[in-house]
C-alpha positions in Angstrom: 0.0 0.0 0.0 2.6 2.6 0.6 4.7 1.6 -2.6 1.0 2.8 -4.2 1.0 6.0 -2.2 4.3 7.0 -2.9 3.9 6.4 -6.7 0.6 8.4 -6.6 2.5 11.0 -4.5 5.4 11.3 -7.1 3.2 11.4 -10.0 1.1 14.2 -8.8 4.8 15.8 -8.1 5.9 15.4 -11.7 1.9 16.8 -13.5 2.2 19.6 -11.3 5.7 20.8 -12.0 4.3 19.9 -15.8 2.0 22.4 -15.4 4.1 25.1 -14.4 6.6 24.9 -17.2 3.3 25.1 -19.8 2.3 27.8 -17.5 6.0 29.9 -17.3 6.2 29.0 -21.3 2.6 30.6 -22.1 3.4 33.7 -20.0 6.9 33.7 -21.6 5.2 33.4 -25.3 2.7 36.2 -23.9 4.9 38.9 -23.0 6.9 38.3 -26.4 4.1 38.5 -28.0 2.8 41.7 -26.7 6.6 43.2 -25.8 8.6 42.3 -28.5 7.4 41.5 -32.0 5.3 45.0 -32.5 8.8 46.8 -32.4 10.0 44.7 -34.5 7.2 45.1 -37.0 7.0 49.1 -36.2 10.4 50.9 -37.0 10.7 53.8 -34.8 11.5 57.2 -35.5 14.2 58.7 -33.9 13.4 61.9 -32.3 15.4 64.7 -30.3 13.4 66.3 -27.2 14.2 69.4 -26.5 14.4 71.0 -22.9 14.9 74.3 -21.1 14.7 74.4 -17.2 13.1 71.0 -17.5 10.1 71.7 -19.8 10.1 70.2 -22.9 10.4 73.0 -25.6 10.7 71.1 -29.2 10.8 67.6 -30.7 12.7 67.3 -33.9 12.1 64.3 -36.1 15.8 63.0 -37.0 15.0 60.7 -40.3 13.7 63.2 -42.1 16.9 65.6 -42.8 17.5 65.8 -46.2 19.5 68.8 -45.7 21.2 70.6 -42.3 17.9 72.1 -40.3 19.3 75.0 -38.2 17.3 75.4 -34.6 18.1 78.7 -32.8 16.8 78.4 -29.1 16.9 82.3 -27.1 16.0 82.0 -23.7 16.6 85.5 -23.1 20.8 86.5 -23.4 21.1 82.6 -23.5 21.5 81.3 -27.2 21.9 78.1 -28.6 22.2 76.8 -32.4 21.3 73.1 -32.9 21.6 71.4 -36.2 20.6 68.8 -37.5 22.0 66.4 -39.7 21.8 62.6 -41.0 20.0 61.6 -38.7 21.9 63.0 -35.6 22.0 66.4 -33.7 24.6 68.7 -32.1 25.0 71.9 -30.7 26.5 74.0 -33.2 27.4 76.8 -31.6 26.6 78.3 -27.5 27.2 81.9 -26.1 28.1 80.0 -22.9 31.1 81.0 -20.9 32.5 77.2 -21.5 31.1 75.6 -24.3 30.9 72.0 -23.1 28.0 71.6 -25.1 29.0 72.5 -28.0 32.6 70.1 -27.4 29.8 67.3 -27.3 29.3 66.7 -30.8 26.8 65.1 -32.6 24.3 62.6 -31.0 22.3 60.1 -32.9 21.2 57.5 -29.8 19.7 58.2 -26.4 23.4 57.1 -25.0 24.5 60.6 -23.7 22.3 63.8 -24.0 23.8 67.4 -24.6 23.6 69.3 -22.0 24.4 73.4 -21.4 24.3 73.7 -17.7 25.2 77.2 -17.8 22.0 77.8 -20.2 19.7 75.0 -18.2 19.2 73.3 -21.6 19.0 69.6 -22.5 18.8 67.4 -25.6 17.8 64.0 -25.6 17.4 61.6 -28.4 14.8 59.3 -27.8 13.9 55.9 -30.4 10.4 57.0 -31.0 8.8 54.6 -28.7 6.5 55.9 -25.8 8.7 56.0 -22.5 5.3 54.9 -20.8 3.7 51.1 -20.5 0.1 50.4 -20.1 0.9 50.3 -16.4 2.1 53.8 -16.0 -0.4 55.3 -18.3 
C-alpha cells in the first residue's frame, strides 16, 4: 500500500511541476508576443526632445533631414544653435562662458544627452517609442 501512495504521490509531483513549465512557457510566449514583436514590425523614429529648465520646448524628427535644419533656441541673453543632420544632432554653436555643449558633438542614440548647464538646456534623443507602458499610463 505505501509503494501505491508514494507512486501516486510522485506522480502528482511530476503533472504539477508539468503544469508550471506550460504555465511559465505561455506567459513567456505572452509577454513576447505583446513586448517584443510589434517593435519589430514598427520601426521607430528617432526623435530629439528638447528641454529648457526641465520643460520640454521642441521635438525634432531625425529621419527626415535631407538637408542641415538649423534650430536657434533664445532663452533670453542665452543662445543656442542646434543642427541637425543625418540623422543626428549637435549643438553647433553656444554663447556660454564654456562651451561644453558645443565640445559634445553630434548625438544620434539616447546614449549621452547634450547638455548646457550654464544655459539649463537639454537634448535628448529618444527611439520614437513611448517611455510609458500600459501600467504607467
Amino acid at each position: 500500500m505505501k509503494n501505491v501512495q508514494n507512486h501516486f504521490r510522485k506522480a502528482v509531483v511530476t503533472i504539477n511541476q508539468k503544469h508550471w513549465i506550460f504555465l511559465l512557457a505561455g506567459i513567456f510566449l505572452i509577454s513576447l508576443l505583446f513586448g517584443v514583436l510589434p517593435r519589430l514590425f514598427s520601426p521607430a523614429t528617432p526623435v530629439a526632445e528638447i528641454y529648457q529648465d526641465g520643460v520640454l520646448i521642441q521635438t525634432v524628427n531625425l529621419d527626415n533631414t535631407s538637408a542641415p535644419i538649423t534650430i536657434p533656441i533664445i532663452h533670453g541673453e542665452q543662445e543656442n544653435i542646434l543642427e541637425v543632420t543625418d540623422g543626428g544632432i549637435r549643438m553647433k554653436s553656444a554663447n556660454c562662458p564654456d562651451k561644453l555643449c558645443v565640445h559634445q558633438g553630434r548625438i544620434d542614440s539616447g546614449a549621452s544627452p547634450i547638455v548646457c548647464l550654464p544655459h539649463r538646456l537639454v537634448v535628448q534623443v529618444r527611439d520614437g517609442y513611448s517611455a510609458t507602458d500600459a501600467i504607467s499610463q
